[in-house]
N, C-alpha and C positions, 0 to 999 in steps of 0.2 A: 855138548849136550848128550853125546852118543856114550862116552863114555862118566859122566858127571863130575867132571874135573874144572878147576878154574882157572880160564889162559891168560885172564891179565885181568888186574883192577885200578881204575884210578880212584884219586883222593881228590876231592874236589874241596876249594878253600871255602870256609867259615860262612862267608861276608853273603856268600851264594844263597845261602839257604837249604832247606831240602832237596832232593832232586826228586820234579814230580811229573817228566815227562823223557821219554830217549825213545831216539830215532835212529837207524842203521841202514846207509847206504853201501852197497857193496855191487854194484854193476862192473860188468866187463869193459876191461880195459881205462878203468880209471881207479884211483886208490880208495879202501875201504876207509870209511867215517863213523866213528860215533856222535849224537850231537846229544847233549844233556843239558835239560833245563830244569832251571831251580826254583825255589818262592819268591825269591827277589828280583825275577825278571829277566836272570843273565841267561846265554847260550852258551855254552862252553861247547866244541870242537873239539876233537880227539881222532888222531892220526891213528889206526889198528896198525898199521904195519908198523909203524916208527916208537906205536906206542907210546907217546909227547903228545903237547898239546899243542894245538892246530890255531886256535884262534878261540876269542873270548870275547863275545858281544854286553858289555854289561849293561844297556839301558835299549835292551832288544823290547823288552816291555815294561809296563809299569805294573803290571801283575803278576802273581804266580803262574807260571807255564803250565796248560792244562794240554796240550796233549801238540805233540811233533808226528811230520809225516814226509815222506822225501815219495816225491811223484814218482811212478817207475821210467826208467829210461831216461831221465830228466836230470839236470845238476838243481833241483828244483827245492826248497824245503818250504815247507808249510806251518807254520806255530800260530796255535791262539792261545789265549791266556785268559785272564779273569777282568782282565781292564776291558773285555769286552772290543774287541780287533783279531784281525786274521793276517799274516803277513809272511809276503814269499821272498824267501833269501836264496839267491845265485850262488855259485859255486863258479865263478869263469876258470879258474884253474885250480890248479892244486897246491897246497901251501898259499894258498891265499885268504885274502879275510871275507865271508859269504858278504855279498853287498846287497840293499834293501831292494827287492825288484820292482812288489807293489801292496801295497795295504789295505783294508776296509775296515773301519774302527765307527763307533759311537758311542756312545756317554758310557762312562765306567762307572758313573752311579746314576741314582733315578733324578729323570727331568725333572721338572717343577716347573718350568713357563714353553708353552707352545703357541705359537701364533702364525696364519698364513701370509705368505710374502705375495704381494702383488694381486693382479684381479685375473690371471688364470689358476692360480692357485696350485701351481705347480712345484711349489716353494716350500718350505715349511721352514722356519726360523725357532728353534730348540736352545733352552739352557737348563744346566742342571746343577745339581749339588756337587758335583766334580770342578765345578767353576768354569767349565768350558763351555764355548758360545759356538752352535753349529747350525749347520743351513743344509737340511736333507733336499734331494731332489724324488720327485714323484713318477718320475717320467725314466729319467737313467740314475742308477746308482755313483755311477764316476762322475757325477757332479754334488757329491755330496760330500762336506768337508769340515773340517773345525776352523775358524776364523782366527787368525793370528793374534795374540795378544805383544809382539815383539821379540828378541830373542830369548824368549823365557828356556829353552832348553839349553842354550850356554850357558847363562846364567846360572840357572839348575847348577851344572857342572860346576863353573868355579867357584860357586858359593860352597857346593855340597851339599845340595838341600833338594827336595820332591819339587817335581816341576810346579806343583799344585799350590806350593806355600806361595808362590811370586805370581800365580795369577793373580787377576782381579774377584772379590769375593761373587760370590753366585748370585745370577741375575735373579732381581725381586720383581720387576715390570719391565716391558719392553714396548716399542712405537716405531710402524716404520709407514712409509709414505714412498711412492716411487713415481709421483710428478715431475721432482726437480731430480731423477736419478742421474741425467747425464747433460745438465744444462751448463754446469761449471768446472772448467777445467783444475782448477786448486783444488775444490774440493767436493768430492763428489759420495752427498752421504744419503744412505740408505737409513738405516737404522738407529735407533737412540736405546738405549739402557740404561736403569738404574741397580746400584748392586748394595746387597744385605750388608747394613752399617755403613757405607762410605756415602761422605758427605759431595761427591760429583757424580754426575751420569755423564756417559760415554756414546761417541757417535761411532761407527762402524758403515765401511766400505763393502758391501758385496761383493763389487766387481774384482776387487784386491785382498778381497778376502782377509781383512785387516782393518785393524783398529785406525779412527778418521786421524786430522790432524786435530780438533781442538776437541778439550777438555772443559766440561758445563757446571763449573759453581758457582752457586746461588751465594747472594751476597750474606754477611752474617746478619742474622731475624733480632727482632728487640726483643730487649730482655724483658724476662720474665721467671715467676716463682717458680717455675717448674725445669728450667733452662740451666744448666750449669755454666758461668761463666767462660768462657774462653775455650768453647767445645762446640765447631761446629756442626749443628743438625745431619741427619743423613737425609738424602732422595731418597724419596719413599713411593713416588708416580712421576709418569713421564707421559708424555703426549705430543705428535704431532700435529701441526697446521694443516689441513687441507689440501693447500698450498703448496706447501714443502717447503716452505721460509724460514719455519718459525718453529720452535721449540718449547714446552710448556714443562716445567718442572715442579711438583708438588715434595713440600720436607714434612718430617715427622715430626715440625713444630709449627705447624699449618700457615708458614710459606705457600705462596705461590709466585715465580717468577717464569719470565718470557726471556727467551735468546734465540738472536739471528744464528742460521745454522751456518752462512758464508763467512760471517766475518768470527763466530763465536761470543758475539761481544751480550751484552746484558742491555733488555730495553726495559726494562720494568718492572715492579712489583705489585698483584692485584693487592688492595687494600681497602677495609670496612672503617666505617665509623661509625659510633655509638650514633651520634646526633647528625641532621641532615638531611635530605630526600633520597639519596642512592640509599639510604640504612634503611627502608621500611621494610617490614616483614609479609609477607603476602601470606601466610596463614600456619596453624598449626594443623599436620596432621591427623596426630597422634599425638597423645599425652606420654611425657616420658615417664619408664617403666620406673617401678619403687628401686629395682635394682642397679639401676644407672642415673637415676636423678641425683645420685652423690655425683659422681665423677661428673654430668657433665655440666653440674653449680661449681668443683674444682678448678675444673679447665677453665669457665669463664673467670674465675674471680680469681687464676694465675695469669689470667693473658698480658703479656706486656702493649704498650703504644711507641710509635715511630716517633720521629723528630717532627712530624706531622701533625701527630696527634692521631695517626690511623691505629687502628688492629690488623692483626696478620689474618688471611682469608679464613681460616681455621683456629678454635679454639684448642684444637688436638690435631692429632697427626690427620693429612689427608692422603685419602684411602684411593682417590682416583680424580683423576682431569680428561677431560673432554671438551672438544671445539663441532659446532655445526661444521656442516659443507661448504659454507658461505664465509665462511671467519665472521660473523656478527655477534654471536653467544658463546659462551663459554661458562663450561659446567664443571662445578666441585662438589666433592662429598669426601666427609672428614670424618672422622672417631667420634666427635661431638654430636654427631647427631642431626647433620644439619644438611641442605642441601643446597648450593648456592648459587645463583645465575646471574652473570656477570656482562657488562660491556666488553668485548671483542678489544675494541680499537681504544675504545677513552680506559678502560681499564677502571671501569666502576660497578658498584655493583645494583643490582637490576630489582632483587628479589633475593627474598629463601625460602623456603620449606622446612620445616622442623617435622622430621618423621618422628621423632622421638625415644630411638633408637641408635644404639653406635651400629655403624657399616662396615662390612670387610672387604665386599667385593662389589664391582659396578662394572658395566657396559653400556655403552651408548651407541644406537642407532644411528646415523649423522644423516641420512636421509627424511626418518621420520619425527627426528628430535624425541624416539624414547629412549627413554633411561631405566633400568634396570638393576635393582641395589639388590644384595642381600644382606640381612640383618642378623645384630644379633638374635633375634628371636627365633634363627631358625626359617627363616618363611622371604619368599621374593617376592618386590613392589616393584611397580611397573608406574612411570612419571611421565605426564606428558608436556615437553618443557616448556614449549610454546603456550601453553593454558596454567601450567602451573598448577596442575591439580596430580593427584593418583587416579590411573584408571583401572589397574589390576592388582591383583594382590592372590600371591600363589601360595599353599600351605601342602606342608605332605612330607618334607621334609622330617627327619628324626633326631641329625646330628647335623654338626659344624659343614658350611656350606666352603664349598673350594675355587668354586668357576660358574662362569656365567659368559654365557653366548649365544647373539643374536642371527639368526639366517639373513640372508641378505634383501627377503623380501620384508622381513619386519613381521612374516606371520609366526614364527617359530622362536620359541625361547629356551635356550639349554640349560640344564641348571643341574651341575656335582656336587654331591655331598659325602663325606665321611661313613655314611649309612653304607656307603658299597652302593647305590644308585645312581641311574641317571636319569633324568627326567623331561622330556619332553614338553613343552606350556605352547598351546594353540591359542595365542591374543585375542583371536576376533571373536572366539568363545567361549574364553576364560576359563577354560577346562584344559587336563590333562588328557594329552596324545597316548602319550605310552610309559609304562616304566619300564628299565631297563637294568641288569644287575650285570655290568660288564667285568665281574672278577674283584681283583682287588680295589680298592675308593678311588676315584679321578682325581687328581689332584690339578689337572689340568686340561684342557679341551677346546678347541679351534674347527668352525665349519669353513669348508671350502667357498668361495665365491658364489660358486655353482651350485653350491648344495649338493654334491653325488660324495663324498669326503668329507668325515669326520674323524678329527685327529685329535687321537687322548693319551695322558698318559698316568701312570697309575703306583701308586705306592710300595717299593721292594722293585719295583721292575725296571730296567734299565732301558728299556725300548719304548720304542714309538708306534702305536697301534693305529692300522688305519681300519675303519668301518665305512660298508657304502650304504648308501642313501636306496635300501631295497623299492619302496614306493617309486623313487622315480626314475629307477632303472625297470620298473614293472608296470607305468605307467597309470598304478592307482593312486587316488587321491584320498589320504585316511581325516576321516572323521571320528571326533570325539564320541566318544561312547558316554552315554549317560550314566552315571553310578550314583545308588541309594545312600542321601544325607550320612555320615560317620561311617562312610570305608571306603577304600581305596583302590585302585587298580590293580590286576595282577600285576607283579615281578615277572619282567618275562626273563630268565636266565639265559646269557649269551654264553657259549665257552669260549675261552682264550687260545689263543694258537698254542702250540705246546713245539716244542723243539724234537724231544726223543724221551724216552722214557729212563734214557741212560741222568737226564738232570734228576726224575726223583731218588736214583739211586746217589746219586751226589749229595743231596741233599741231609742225607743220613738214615733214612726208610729202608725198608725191609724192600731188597731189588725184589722179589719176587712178587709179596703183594703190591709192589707200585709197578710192577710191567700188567698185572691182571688188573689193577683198575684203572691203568691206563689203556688196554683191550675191553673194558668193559664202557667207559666212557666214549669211547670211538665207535663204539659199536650202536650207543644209543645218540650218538650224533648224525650217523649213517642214518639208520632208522629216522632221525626227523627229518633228516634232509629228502630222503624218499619220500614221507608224509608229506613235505610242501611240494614237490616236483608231481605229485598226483595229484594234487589238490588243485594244482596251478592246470593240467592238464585237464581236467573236469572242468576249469573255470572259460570264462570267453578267453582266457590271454593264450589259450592254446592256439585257436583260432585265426586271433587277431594280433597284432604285438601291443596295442593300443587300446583298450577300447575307451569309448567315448566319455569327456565327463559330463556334459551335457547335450540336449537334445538340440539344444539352437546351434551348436558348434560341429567342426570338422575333423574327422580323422587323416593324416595322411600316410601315404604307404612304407614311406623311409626308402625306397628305392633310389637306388643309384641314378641321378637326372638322367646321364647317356641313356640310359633304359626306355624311361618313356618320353624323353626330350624328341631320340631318334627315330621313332614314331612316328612322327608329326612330320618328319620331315624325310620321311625315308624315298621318297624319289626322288629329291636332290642329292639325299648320298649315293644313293644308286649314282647315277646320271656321274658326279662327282669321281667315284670311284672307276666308273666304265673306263677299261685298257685303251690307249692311245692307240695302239699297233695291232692287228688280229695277230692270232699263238704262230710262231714261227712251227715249221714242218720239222723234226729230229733229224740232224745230220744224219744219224746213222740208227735204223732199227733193228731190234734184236735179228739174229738170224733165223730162230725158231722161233713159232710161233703155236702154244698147244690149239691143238682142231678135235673138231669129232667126227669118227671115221663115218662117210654118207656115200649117196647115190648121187645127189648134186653137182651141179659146176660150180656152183656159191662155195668155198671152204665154210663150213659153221667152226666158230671159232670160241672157247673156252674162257669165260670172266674167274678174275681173282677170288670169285666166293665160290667158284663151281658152278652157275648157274650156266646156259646154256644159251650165248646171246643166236636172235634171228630164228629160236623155235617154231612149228609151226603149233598153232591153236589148235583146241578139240573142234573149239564151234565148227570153224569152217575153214582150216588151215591161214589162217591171216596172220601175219607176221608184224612185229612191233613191239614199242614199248609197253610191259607187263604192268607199269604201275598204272599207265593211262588206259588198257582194257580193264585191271582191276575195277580202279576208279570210276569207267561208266558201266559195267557191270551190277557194281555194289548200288548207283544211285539209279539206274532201272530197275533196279531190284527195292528201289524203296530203303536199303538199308541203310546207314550212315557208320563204315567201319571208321570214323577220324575218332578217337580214343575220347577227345575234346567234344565232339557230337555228342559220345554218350554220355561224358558228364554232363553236359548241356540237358539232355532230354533228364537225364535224371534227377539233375538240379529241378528244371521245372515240375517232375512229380511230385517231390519234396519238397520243395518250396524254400530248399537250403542248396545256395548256390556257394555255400565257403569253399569245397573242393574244388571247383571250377576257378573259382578267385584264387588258391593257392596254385593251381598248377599255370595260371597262366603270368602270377608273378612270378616264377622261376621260369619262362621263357624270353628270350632276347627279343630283340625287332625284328629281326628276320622271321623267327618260326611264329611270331605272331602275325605278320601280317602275311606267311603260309596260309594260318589257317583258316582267316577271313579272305584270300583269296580263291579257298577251296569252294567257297559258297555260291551257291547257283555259278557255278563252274562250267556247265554244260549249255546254259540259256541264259546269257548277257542281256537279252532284249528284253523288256520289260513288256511287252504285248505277248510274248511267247515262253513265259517263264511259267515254270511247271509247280505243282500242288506242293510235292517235293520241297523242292526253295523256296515256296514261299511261304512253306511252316519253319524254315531252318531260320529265314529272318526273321519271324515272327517270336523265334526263340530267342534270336541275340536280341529283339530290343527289350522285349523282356528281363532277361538278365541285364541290362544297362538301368534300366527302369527301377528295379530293386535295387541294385547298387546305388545308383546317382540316390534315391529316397532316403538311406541309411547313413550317407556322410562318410562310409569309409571309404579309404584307399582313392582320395578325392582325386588326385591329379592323374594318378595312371588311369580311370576309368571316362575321363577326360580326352586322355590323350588317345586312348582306346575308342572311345567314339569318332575322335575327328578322325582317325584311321577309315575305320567303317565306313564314315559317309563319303571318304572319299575315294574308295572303292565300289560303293553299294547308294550313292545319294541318288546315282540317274532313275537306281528302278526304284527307290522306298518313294523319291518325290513323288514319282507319276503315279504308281499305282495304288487304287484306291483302297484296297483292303489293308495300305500298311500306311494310311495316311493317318488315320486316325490313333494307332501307337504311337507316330513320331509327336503327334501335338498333344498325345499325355506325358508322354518320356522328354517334352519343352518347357511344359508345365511345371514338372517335379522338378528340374533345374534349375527353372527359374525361381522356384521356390526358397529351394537352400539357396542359393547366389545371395537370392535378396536379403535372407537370415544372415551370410552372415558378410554383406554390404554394410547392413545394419549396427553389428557390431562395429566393422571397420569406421563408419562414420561417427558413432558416440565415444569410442577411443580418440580419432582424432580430432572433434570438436571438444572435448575434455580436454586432450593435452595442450590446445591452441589456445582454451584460458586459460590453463595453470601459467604456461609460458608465457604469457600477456599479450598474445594475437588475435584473443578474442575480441568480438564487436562488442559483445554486452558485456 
């Protein structure tokens, strides 16, 4: 560089590609390295001294190499690429070939199906257009992995072909159930799949991280006009049992069959008949539209019959399957238009619904037997299976609808569209929550268990977005807003996480104006986020972490139990705690000891703060501890220096005791039951207690009194009184001036108890008929 001369060049082979990243190791005491990476994925290795080549990794990635990095001091290399992966290559010696250390990769193109694994929701179960099947973890990254499809990377190899031709094609639906996750040692399946055009679905191991042992095809469908001979159907929906038994498979020639998931074998086919009592219609919904009354007079008058004489569950492809919690019902919806509710176990059918519309996407509730379709029309119907009627019917929609997802209480209804929205639907009031414009269109979307996790994914992007559940991490409860006949909610605009500003310069934009609107975008994301931290701070949740949703109910403090457990029982730990042995005397004391020079025979001897232990007083020379002359100084003096007093007195001026409530949750057991032991401190007898304490108690039951009436911070103000009385019960009971607080401050307790006793007992007399231990 100093002189601009060139010490050496290699030629790197054809097959490489471009070279579109190098890295240059040259640390002491070990040989200088070039490492060059190309479009095609390889590393190439380059010895500086020997100037030869070192080593050649050709299947280091499946992308073009975006950028190399060698840790300093480290034999360490660093490479990401475009397939979306980060991965560290060792260097153990020299002339050797780097070996893989560790990796972090996810989908090298965009997902298309997400769903949560399990009931903590810790899980998340991902596939995408790359045809890889992966299982992120929420909790740690290093349990997050691609699930094995077999040796597809040798294979790759000796065929000479992309690892991606010999996967399985890209999941279209997915079902998993974790009842039976560890009950059978042959085979232990988690998961079911069906994939774009192929005519089986596929079960999949979590624990092995790999594809099950059996393989689920549906027997071949009767023929019919629309059916090509000797071609069969592909899966088009899958669904689990409940249970974990049993496996439900919808084809896109409106097939529906049942397989045990132990044996793999095939138990059934549901099936309609024209004529009969299972074939009666239970109503029509909707008249079908001019625009689909063709197709679905086609589909019917193409349907083939069995050896039986049945029809196949669907006139057209079916679009989703669903089982109750009980295995008893079982629900189809098909292209046709139809909606269909079937016997469980005899495998007949019950009922239909004719929406009158073809359906793309559905979800089912299993608790509360809704069902949840979107239509062609744009617009989401809400079914309730057990009545067999429509009870909702959502509009607001603009374009092609992609995902639909239920919360797990059955109040909240998700619903993606094409529009670039997402949309929130409150059931109990048939109105929109919120609209949402989360960047580019959901193609995909999953609530956690819990509801604090929702997980989306979105068109162009190769990741996996998580959003939290703000409301119930802030403890409000949102209600629907009322909006005037013919308009619609604001668009509230989310931003998307962004990486660095170096991707719009990638992208092919002008680096300059995309580093300034990306400084400018950041800066008015700042600004709102300030806006809602003041907002919040203005509001009660500054306050309280919690506040109330109703007036009949409780707030609780969220403290740590030790906290106000220990309370309650702080003289058995004392007691508990107390040293077996008094302090042993120190073998050996320093030799010096600082003093302070006097006239005395006493040495006055020097404390570690400076202060002057065995002073003599101004009053009258009396010597002793300074905090106990302070202390009755200050309360002959009428003052009250406890810091806790004066919030105390000034709470009750103000008639705002949250200061007092905050500073005394941030005190442990000990300095709380200090500070109620400081109270009438001087006069224990309850005949001889002074004006003094007996305004100071009359202040804490006051503050008790207000707190117990308001319902917060229920258990620590609890625990906080039973302290009190049993330090302070012998003089409240007897004396007469504080009898009459204690039995308004019993009152108000018993008050709320009984509120919300009340509750507790219409919960549990409710649940004891639902579950049939009721009398009546």
């Amino acid at each position: 560089l100093r002189y601009d001369e060139v010490v050496t060049s290699f030629i790197h082979d054809a097959a490489g590609g471009d070279v579109t990243a190098v890295a240059v190791r040259s640390c002491a005491g070990t040989a200088p390295v070039l490492v060059a990476g190309g479009s095609s994925g390889r590393l190439t290795v380059w010895d500086l001294e020997r100037r030869q080549l070192q080593a050649l990794l050709k299947d280091a990635h499946d992308g073009p190499l975006s950028n190399l990095f060698f840790f300093p001091s480290e034999p360490v290399l660093l490479s990401a690429a475009q397939d979306n992966s980060l991965k560290e290559w060792i260097f153990e010696e020299a002339g050797i070939v780097p070996r893989l250390l560790r990796f972090r990769s996810g989908h090298s193109s965009p997902p298309t199906c997400v769903s949560h694994y399990g009931s903590s929701g810790r899980h998340i179960l991902s596939a995408g257009q790359d045809r890889a099947f992966r299982v992120f973890s929420t909790i740690q990254d290093q349990q997050s992995k691609e699930l094995s499809q077999g040796h597809v990377q040798r294979r790759a190899k000796k065929l000479k072909v992309k690892e991606e031709d010999l996967k399985l094609p890209r999941v279209m639906a997915m079902a998993s159930c974790e009842t039976r996750e560890r009950d059978w040692c042959n085979v232990v399946t988690d998961v079911v799949t069906c994939h774009s055009g192929h005519p089986s679905a596929y079960i999949w191991q979590l624990s092995k991280a790999c594809l099950g042992k059996h393989i689920l095809t549906p027997p071949p469908p009767p023929p019919s006009a629309y059916l090509t001979a000797g071609v069969q159907p592909a899966v088009s929906a899958v669904a689990m049992s409940p249970c974990g038994n049993s496996v439900l498979l919808g084809t896109d020639c409106g097939t529906v069959d049942i397989f045990n998931i132990q044996s793999g074998r095939h138990r059934g086919r549901f099936e309609r008949f024209k004529d009969g009592p299972n074939g009666r219609r239970v109503g029509r919904i909707a008249p079908p539209l001019a625009s689909t009354r063709g197709l679905m007079k086609a589909l019917e008058a193409a349907e083939g019959t069995t050896a039986r004489g049945g029809l196949a569950a669907h006139a057209g492809a079916v679009v989703g399957v669903a089982c109750d919690s009980c295995n008893r019902t079982l629900v189809t919806c098909g292209y046709d238009g139809f909606i269909r509710i079937w016997d469980y176990k005899r495998k007949q059918l019950r009922g239909e619904i004719d929406v009158g519309s073809p359906m793309t996407h559905m979800h089912m509730h299993q608790g509360s037997k809704l069902l949840a379709v979107a239509l062609d029309t744009l617009e989401v119907q809400v079914f309730d299976i057990e009545a067999a009627a429509r009870v909702r019917r959502f509009r607001g929609h603009t374009d092609r609808l992609t995902a639909l997802h239920w919360s797990n209480d059955a109040r909240w209804l998700f619903s993606a569209s094409l529009d670039s929205t997402t949309r929130v639907w409150d059931v109990p009031s048939a109105r929109c929550l919120e609209v949402m414009n989360l960047g580019p269109p959901v193609t995909a979307l999953s609530l956690s268990p819990s509801g604090d996790l929702l997980v989306t994914a979105h068109t162009h992007r190769r990741g996996l977005y998580l959003w939290a559940n703000r409301p119930l991490y802030l403890g409000r409860h949102l209600t629907p807003q009322p909006v005037p006949e013919g308009e619609d909610l604001k668009v509230v605009d989310i931003r998307m996480p962004t990486v660095s500003d170096a991707v719009s310069k990638s992208v092919g934009g002008d680096p300059d104006a995309g580093g300034e609107v990306e400084d400018e975008e950041e800066n008015l994301v700042k600004e709102a986020e300030v806006a809602d931290l003041l907002a919040l701070e203005n509001s009660e949740c500054e306050q309280y972490p919690f506040r109330l949703i109703a007036l009949s109910m409780i707030t609780l403090s969220l403290l740590p139990r030790s906290q106000w457990k220990s309370l309650t029982h702080l003289d058995i730990i004392k007691e508990r705690n107390k040293p077996k042995a008094p302090p042993k005397k120190p073998e050996a004391a320093p030799f010096f000891l600082p003093s302070m020079p006097g006239v005395g025979a006493n040495p006055v001897f020097v404390t570690d703060t400076g202060e002057v232990e065995g002073e003599l007083t101004e009053a009258g020379g009396k010597a002793g501890s300074h905090l106990i002359r302070r202390h009755e100084e200050d309360f002959s003096q009428g003052d009250a220096s406890s810091s806790v007093m004066k919030m105390l007195k000034a709470g009750a001026t103000a008639n705002d005791y949250s200061p007092l409530m905050e500073h005394l949750r941030g005190l442990g057991p000990s300095a709380l039951d200090t500070e109620l032991q400081s109270v009438a401190f001087s006069s224990p007898d309850p005949e001889s207690i002074s004006q003094v304490h007996l305004d100071e108690l009359n202040e804490w039951i006051s503050f008790m009194e207000v707190e117990a009436a308001s319902g917060r911070n229920f258990e620590f103000i609890h625990s906080f009184l039973h302290r009190f009385l049993q330090i302070h019960g012998e003089v409240v009971g007897s004396h007469p001036d504080l009898k009459p607080k204690i039995a308004v401050l019993k009152n108000k307790l018993s008050n709320v108890w009984n509120k919300i006793d009340s509750l507790f007992q219409d919960v549990r007399c409710m649940y004891g008929f639902f579950a049939g231990q009721g009398s009546n």
